[in-house]
C-alpha positions as CSV (number, residue, x, y, z in Angstrom):
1,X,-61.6,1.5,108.8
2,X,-63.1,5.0,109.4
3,X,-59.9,6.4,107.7
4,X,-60.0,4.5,104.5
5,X,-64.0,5.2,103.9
6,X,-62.9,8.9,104.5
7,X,-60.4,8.4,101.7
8,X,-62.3,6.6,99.2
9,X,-65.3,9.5,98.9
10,X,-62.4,12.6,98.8
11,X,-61.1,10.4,95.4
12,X,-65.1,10.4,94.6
13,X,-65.3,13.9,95.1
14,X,-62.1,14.9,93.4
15,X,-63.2,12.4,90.2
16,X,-67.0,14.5,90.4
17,X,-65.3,18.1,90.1
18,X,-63.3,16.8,87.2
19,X,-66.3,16.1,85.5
20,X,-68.1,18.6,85.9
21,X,-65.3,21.2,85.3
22,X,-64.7,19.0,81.8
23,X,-68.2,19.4,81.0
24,X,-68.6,23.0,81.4
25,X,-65.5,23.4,79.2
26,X,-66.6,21.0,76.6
27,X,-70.0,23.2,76.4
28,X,-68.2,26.9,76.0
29,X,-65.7,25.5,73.2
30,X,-68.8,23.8,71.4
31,X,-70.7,27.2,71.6
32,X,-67.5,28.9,70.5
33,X,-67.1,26.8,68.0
34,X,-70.7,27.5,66.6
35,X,-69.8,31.0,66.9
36,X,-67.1,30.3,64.6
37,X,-68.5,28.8,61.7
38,X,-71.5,30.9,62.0
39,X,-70.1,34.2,60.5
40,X,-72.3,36.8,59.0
41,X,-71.6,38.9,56.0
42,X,-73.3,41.9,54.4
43,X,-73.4,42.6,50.4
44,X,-74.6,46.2,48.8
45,X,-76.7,44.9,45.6
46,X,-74.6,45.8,42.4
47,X,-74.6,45.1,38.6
48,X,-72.2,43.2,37.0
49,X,-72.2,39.8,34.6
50,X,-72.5,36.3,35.1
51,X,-70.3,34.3,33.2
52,X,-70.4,30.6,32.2
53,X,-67.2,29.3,30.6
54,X,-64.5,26.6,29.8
55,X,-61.2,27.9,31.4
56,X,-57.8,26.9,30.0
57,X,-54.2,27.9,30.0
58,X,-52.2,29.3,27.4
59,X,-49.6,31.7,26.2
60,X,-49.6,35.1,24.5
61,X,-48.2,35.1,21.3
62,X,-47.7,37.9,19.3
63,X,-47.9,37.7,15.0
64,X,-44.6,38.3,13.9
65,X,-42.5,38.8,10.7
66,X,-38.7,38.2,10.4
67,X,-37.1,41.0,8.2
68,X,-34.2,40.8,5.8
69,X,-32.2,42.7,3.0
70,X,-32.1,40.3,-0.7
71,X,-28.2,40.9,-0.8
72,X,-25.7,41.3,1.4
73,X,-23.5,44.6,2.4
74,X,-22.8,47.2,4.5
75,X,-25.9,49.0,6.7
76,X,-25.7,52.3,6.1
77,X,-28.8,53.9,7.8
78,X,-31.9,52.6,10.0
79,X,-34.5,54.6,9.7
80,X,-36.9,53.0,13.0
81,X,-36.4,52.1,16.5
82,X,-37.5,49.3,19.0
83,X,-40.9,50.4,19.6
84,X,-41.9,51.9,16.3
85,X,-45.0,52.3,14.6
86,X,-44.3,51.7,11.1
87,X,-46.9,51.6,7.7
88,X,-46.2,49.4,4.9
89,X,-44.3,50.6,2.4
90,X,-42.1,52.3,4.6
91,X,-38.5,52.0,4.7
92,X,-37.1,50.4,7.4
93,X,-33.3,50.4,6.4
94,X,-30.6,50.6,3.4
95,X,-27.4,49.3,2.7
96,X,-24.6,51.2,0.8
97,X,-25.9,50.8,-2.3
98,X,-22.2,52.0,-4.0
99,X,-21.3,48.3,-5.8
100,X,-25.1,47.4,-7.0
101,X,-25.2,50.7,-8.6
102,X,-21.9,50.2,-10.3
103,X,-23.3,46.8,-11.4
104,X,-26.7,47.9,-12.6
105,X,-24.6,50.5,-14.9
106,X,-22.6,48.4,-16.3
107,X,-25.2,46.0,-17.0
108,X,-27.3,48.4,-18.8
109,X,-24.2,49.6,-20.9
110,X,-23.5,46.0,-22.3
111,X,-27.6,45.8,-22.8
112,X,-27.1,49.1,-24.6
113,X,-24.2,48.0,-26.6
114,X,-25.7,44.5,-27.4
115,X,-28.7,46.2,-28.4
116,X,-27.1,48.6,-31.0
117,X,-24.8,45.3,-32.0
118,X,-27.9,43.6,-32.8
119,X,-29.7,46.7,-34.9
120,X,-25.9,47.3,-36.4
121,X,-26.3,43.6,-37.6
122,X,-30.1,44.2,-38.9
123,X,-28.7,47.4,-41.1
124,X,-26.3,45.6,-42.2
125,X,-28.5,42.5,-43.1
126,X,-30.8,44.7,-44.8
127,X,-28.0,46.3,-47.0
128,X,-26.9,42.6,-48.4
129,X,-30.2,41.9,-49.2
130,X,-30.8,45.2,-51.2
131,X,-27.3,44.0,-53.1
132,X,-28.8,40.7,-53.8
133,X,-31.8,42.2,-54.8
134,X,-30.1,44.5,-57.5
135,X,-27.6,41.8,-58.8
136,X,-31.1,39.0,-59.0
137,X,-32.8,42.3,-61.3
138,X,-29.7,42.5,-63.2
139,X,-29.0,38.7,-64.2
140,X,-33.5,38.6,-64.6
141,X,-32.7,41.3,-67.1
142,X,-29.8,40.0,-69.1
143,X,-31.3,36.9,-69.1
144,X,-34.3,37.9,-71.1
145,X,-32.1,39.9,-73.4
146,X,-30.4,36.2,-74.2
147,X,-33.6,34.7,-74.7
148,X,-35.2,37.6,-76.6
149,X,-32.5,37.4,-79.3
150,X,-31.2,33.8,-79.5
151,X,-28.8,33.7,-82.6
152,X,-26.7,36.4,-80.6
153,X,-26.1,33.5,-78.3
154,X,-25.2,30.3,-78.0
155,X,-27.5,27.8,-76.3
156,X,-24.8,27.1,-74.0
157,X,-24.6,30.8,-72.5
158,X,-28.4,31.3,-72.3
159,X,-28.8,27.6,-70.4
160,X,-25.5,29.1,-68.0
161,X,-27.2,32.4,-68.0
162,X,-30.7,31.1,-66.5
163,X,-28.8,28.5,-64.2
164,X,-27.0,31.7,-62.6
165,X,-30.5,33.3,-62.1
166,X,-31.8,30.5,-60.5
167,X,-29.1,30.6,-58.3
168,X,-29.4,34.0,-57.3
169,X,-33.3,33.5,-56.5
170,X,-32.6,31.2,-54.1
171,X,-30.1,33.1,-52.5
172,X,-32.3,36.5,-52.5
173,X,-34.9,34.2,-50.9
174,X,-32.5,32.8,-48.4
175,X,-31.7,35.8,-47.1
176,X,-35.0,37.4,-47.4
177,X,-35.8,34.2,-44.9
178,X,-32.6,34.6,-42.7
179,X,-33.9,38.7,-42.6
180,X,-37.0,37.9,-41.3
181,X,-35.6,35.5,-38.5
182,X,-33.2,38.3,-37.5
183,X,-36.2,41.0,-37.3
184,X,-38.1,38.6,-35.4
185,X,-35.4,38.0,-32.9
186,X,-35.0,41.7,-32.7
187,X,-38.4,42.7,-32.0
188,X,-38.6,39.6,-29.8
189,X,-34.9,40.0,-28.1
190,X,-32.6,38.1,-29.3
191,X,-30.5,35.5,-27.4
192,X,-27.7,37.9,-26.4
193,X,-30.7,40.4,-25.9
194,X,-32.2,38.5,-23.8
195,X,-29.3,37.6,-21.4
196,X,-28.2,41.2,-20.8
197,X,-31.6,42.0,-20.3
198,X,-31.7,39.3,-17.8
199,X,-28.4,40.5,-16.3
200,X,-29.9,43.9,-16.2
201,X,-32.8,42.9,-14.6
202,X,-31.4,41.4,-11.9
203,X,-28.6,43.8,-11.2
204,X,-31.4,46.1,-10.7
205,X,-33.3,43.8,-8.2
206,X,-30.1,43.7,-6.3
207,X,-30.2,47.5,-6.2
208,X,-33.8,47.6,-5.1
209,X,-33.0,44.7,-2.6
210,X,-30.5,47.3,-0.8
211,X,-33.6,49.0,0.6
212,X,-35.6,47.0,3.4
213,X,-39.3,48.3,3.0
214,X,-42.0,47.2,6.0
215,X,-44.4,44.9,4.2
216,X,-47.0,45.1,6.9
217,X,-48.0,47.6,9.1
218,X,-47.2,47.0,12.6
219,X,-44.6,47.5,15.7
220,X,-40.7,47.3,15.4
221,X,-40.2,44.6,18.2
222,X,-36.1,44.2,17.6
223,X,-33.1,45.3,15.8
224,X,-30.2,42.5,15.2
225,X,-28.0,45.0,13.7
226,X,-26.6,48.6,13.8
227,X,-25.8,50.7,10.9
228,X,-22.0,50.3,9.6
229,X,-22.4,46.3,10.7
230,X,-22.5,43.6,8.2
231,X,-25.4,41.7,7.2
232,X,-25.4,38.8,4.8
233,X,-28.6,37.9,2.8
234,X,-29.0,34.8,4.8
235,X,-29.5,37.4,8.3
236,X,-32.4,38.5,10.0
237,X,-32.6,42.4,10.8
238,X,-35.5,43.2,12.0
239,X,-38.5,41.6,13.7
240,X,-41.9,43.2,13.6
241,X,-45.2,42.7,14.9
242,X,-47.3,42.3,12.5
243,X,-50.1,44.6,12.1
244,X,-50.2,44.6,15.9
245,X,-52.2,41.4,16.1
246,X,-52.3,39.6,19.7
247,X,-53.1,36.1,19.9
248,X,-53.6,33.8,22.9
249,X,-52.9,29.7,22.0
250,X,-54.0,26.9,24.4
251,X,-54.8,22.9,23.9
252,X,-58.3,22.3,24.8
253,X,-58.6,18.5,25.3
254,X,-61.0,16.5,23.4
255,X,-63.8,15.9,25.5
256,X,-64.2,19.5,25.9
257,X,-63.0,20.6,21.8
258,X,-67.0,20.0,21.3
259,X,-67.9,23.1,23.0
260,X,-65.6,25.3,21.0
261,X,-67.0,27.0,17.7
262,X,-65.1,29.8,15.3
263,X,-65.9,32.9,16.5
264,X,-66.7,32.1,19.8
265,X,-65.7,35.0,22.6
266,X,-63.1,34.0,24.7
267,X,-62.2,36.6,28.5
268,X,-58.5,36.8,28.3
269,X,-56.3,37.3,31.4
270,X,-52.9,37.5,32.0
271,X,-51.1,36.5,35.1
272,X,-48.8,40.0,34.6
273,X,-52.5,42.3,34.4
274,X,-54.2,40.3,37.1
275,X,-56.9,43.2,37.5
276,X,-57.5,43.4,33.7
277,X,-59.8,41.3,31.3
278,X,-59.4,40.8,27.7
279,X,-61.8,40.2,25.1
280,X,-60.9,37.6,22.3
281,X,-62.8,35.5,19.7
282,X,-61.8,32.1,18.4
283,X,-60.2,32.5,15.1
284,X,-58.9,28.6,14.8
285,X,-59.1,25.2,15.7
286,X,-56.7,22.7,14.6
287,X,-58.4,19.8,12.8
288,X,-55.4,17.5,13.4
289,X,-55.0,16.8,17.1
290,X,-51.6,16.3,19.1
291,X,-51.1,14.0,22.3
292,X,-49.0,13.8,25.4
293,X,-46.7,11.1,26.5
294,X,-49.6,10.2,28.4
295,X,-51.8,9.3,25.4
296,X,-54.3,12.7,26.3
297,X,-55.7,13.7,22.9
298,X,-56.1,18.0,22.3
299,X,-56.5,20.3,20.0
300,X,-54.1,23.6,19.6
301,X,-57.0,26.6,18.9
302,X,-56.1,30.1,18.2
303,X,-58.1,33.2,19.9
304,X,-57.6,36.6,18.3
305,X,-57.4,39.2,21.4
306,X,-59.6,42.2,20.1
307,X,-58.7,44.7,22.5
308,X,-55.1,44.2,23.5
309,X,-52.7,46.9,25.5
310,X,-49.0,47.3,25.1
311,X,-48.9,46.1,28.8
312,X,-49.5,42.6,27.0
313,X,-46.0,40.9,26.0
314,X,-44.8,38.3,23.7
315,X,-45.0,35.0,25.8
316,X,-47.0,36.0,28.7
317,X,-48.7,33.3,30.5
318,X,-52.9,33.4,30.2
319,X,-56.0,32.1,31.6
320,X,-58.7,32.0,28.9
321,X,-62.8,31.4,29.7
322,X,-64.3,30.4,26.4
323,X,-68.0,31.4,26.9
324,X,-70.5,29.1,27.6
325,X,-73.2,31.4,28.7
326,X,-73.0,34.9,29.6
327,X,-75.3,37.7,31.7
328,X,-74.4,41.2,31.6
329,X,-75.0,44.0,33.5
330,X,-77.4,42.0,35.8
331,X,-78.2,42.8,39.7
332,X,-76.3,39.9,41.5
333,X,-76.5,38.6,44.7
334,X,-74.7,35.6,46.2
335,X,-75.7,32.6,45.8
336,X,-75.4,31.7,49.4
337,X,-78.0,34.6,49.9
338,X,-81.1,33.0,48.5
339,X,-83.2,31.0,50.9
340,X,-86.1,28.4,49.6
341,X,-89.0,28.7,52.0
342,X,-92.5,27.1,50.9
343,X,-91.2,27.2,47.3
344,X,-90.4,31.0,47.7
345,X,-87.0,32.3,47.2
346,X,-85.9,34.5,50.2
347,X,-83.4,36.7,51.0
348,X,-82.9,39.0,54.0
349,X,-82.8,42.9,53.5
350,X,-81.4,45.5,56.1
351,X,-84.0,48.3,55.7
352,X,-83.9,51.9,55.9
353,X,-84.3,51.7,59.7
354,X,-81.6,49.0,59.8
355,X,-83.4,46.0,60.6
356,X,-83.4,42.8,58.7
357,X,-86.5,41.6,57.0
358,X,-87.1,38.8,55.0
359,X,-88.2,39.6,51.2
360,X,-89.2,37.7,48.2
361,X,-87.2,37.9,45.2
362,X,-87.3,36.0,41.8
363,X,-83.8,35.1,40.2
364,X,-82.6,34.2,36.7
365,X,-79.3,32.3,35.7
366,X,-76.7,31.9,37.8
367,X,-73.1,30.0,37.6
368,X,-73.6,28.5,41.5
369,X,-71.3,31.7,42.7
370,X,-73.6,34.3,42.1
371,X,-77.3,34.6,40.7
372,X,-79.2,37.3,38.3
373,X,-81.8,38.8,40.5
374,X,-84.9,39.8,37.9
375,X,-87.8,40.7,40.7
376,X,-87.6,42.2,44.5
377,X,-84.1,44.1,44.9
378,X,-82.5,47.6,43.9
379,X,-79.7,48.4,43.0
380,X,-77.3,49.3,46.3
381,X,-80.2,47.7,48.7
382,X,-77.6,45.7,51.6
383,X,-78.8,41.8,52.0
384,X,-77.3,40.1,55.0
385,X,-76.4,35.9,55.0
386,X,-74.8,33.5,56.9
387,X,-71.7,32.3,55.2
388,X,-71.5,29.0,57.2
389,X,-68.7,26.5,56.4
């Protein structure tokens, strides 16, 4: 009987010892723990800007224009690179122009010949009509001999006589008419004129077309061809970035389009210049919206970048911040920094001698990050806060 008491308190004494070695071990993880979550952090007071925004993804896109020749040929020069800076007006490329002048040459010589054909035609015209003119005095003349002395005619010859005037009036007048229409149509080019001056013309279009001219400024971005390749009319040769403009395009969904106005400023980043912010400006919203297969309504809007870098590409991906509100060059301290105590805002400052005292400040706006401090800190002064969880 002894034996089995004996027993019974060694498990009661075993079972105690657990406890109170599970107890003490609870207690030191709980205060590490605490220790833990409880981490200090100090911050040297600086300026900077507090920003309010709508953030949304889009892509770079760069204003382009697709470059061609009128006609087709052979290249014979190009005058640019990839990479170029080019003014309008300058010349990009030309063709061998060899055929399209042979072309414009002879199409000036049949305008020339048709020309002097026509004027040929208009002397000519001009002559007959001085005939007529002479033969109409002549038969006016005999005519009024007849009727001047009657009995040295017969009535017959006098009434023939004045018939044949008649007739010779209305064919002087004819062609007087006909002249007219001819110097008209000359003055005006005539039909033929006017085809071989419209051959011409285009034959020398063709000419011009043989020369590729920049019609913006801006940046050669590619070259489909090299000089001595063919290109037809139908081709693209070159593309160029037009006047160097940079755009960023996103969808901004409905319930947020409100907050979105023409001109707005936008903070551009791009996931390949993490370190580097962009300013834009909105320079359109789409007033027709488009929707997913899941039925969410947006709107595409266009932001011109103002001060792009050639480290920004065609396509890039972006984040854009359209702002909402915005603080600049401000002292900022954390928001996690500012303490309420008896309706005073608080924060803790390591002085000159390296201790921390508490110190009343006044703050402005803030974005729940960080918070404008207008009252009780300097510039490079250290705060210290609890971070917590």
């Amino acid at each position: 009987m002894k034996k089995i008491v004996t027993k019974k308190k060694s498990i009661i004494l075993l079972i105690l010892i657990a406890l109170v070695f599970i107890t003490g071990f609870w207690f030191t993880k709980s205060n590490e723990t605490e220790t833990e979550e409880i981490q200090y952090e100090q911050v040297r007071i600086s300026r900077g800007d507090i920003v309010v925004g709508l953030d949304s993804d889009g892509v770079v896109e760069f204003s382009k224009v697709n470059l061609r020749f009128g006609v087709k040929g052979a290249i014979a020069e190009i005058l640019v690179n990839r990479g170029d800076q080019v003014e309008k007006g300058n010349i990009i490329a030309k063709l061998d122009d060899r055929d399209y002048q042979d072309q414009y040459q002879l199409a000036l010589a049949k305008l020339k010949d048709a020309e002097e054909q026509e004027l040929t035609n208009l002397l000519d015209d001009e002559l007959k009509i001085g005939k007529l003119k002479a033969e109409l005095e002549n038969t006016k003349t005999t005519y009024q001999e007849m009727v001047e002395i009657p009995d040295a005619y017969s009535t017959n010859d006098i009434k023939l006589k004045k018939q044949d005037l008649d007739n010779k009036e209305i064919e002087y007048q004819n062609a007087l008419k006909k002249h007219d229409i001819l110097v008209t149509n000359f003055n005006n080019r005539g039909t033929q004129l006017n085809q071989n001056e419209l051959a011409a013309k285009m034959a020398e279009e063709d000419l011009e077309d043989t020369i590729l001219y920049a019609p913006v400024a801006g940046t050669i971005l590619d070259l489909t061809k090299k000089a001595g390749e063919s290109v037809s009319d139908e081709q693209d040769l070159v593309v160029l970035h037009e006047n160097n403009d940079v755009k960023a395009i996103t969808k901004v969904i409905e319930y947020d389009i409100g907050g979105i106005k023409l001109g707005q400023k936008v903070n551009v980043t791009v996931e390949a210049l993490p370190d580097q912010t962009f300013v834009g400006e909105v320079s359109n919203i789409d007033a027709l919206p488009t929707s997913d297969n899941s039925g969410l309504v947006s709107y595409n809007v266009e932001i011109n970048i103002i001060n792009p870098d050639e480290g920004i590409k065609d396509g890039m991906t972006s984040t854009l911040t359209f702002i909402l509100k915005e603080v600049r060059d401000c002292l900022i301290v954390p928001y996690k920094a500012v303490k309420i105590v008896n309706r005073k805002q608080l924060v803790t400052v390591i002085d000159e001698n390296g201790a921390e005292v508490e110190r009343e400040i006044k703050t402005g706006f803030t974005d729940g990050i960080s918070v404008e401090v207008l009252e009780g800190l300097e510039q490079n002064e250290t705060i210290v806060y609890a971070r917590g969880r």
